[in-house]
VOGU-3710 file (C-alpha; in Angstrom, 3 decimals, decimal comma):
1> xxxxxxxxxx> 63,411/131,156/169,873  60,830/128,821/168,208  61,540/125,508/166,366  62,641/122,089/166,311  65,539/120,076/167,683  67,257/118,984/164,532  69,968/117,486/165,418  72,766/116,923/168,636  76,062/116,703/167,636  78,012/115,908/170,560
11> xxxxxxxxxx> 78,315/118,712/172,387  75,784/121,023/170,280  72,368/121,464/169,827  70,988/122,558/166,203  67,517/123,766/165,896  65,534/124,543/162,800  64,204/127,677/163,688  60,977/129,009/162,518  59,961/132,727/161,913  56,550/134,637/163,377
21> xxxxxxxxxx> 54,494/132,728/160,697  55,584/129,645/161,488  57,601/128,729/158,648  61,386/127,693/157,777  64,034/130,516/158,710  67,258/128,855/158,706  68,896/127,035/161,414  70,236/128,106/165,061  72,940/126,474/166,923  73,445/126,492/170,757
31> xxxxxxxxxx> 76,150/124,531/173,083  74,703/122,402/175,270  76,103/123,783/178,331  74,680/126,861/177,995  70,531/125,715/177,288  68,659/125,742/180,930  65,527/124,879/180,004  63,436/123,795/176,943  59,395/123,760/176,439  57,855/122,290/173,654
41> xxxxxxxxxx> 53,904/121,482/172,596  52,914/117,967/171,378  50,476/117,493/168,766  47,415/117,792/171,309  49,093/121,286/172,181  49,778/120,111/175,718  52,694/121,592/177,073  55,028/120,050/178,110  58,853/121,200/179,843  62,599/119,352/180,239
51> xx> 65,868/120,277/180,948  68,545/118,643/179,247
//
């Protein structure tokens, strides 16, 4: 899945996800509990990894 962290409501995680183009497509919500591992890029495109 590719997109943003939106938004943590207590115990879940909502993500604006985006589509192959990298635009929009709706919104994705995962429990907490169940993420192991996010990656992300910064602006530089330096990756960059956490767990939550």
């Amino acid at each position: 899945m590719q997109g943003f962290i939106n938004n943590l409501e207590e115990d879940v995680l909502v993500i604006s996800s985006l589509n192959d183009f990298g635009e929009l497509d709706g919104e994705s919500y995962s429990k907490i509990e169940v993420v192991t591992d996010i990656s992300c890029d910064n602006k530089e495109g330096n990756a960059g990894e956490f767990s939550l």
